[in-house]
C-alpha positions as CSV (number, residue, x, y, z in Angstrom):
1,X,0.0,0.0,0.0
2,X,1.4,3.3,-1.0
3,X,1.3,6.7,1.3
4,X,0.4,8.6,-1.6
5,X,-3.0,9.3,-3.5
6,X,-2.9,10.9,-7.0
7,X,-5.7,13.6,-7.3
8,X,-7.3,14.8,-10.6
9,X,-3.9,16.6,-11.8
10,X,-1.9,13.3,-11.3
11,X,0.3,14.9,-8.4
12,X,1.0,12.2,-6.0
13,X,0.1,13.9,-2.3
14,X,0.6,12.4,1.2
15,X,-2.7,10.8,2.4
16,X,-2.7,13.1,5.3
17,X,-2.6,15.6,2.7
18,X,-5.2,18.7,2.9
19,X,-6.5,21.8,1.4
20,X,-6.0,23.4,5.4
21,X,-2.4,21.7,6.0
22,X,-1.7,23.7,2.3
23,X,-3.2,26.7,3.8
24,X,-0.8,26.2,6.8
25,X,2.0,26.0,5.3
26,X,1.6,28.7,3.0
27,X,0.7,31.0,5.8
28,X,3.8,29.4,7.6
29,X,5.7,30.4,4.7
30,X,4.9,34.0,4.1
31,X,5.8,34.4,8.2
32,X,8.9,33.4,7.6
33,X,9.3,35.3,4.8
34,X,8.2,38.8,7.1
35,X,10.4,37.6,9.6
36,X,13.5,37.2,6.5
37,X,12.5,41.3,5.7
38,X,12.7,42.2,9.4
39,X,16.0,40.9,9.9
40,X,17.2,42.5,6.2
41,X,15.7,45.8,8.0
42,X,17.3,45.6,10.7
43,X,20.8,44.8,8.4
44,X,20.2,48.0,6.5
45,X,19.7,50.1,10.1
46,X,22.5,48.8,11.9
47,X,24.8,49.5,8.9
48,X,23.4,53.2,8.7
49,X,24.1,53.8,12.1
50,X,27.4,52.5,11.8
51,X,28.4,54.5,8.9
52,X,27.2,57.6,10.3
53,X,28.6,57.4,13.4
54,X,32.1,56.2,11.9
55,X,31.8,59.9,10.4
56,X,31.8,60.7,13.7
57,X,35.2,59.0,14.5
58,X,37.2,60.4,11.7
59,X,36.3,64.4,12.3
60,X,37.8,63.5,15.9
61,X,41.0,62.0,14.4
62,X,43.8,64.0,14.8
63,X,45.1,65.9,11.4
64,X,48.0,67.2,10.9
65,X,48.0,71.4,11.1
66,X,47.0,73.0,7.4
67,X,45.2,69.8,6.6
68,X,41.1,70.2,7.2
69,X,39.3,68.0,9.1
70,X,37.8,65.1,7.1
71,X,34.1,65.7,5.8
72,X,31.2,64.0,7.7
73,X,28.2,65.1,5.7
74,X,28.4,62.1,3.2
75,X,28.2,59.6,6.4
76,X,25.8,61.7,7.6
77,X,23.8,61.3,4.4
78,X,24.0,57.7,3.6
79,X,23.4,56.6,7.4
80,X,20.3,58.7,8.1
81,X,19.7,57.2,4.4
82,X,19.8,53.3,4.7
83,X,18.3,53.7,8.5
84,X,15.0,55.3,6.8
85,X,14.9,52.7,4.1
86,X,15.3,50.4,7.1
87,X,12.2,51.6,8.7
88,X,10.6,52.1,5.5
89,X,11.3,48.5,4.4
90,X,10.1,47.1,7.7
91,X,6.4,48.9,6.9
92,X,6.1,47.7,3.7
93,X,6.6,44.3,4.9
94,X,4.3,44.4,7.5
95,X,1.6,46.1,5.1
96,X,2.0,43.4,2.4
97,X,1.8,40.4,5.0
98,X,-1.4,42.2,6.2
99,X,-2.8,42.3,2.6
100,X,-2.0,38.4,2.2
101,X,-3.0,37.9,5.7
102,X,-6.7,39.8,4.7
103,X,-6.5,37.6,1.8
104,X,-6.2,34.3,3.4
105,X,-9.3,35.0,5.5
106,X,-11.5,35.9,2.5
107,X,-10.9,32.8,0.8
108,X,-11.6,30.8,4.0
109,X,-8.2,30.1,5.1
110,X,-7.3,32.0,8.4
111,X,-4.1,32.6,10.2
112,X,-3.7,28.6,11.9
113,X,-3.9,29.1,15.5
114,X,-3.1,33.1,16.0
115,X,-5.4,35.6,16.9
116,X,-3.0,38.2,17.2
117,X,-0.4,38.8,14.4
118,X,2.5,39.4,16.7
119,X,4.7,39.5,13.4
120,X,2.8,42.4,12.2
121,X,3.1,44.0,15.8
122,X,7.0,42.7,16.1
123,X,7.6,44.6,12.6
124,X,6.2,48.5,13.1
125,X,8.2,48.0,16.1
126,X,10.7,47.7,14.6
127,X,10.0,50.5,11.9
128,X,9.3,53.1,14.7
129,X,12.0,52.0,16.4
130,X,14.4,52.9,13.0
131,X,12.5,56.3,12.3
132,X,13.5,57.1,16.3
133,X,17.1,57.0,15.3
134,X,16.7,58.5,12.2
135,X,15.4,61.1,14.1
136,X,18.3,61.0,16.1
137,X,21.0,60.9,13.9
138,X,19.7,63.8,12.5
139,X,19.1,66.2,15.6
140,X,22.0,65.3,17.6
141,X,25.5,66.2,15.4
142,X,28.5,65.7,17.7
């Protein structure tokens, strides 16, 4: 006896196998896949902060007299820069798993299990928490 059935499009399937386990997984999937764009975010932040704050370091570097100090408004640029498109990454994240999330439970499949989509909650924290030091980085110049 075989542990596999062949439905109408000739696919062999698990017996276990079921229109809701699908739905679980899928769901499972795109979870993971919020959770891959949070930690990208969070990548693209962290690397921000570093830069501009490494602009930081080299205007307090010692130069020799006659020589100027080195610029800082190009760190200053591209760290505020990839720490907003941080933030802004982590929103659009959460707002697309919230469309496919809306879109599971209209076509009768909901969310396995959760009532509330911590992800979704997890992820604008994590955006407000980048716009916060965007704001910082730009208000507070050493």
């Amino acid at each position: 006896m075989s542990d596999h059935q062949d439905d109408d499009s000739g696919v062999k399937r698990p017996q276990n196998y079921s229109e809701e386990s699908a739905c679980a997984m899928v769901y499972y999937a795109a979870e993971r896949t919020l959770m891959a764009w949070v930690r990208v975010a969070l990548g693209m932040m962290a690397l921000g902060f570093v830069i501009d704050r490494f602009g930081l370091v080299l205007r307090m570097m010692p130069t020799q007299p006659g020589i100027p100090t080195h610029p800082t408004i190009y760190s200053f640029w591209s760290g505020t820069g990839l720490v907003l498109c941080g933030a802004v990454m982590a929103v659009v994240a959460a707002v697309r798993y919230i469309g496919l999330e809306l879109r599971f439970r209209r076509e009768g499949c909901g969310a396995p299990g959760h009532g509330l989509p911590l992800g979704v909650l997890f992820t604008l924290l994590v955006a407000l928490i980048g716009f916060a030091i965007a704001l910082f980085l730009a208000t507070v110049r050493y």
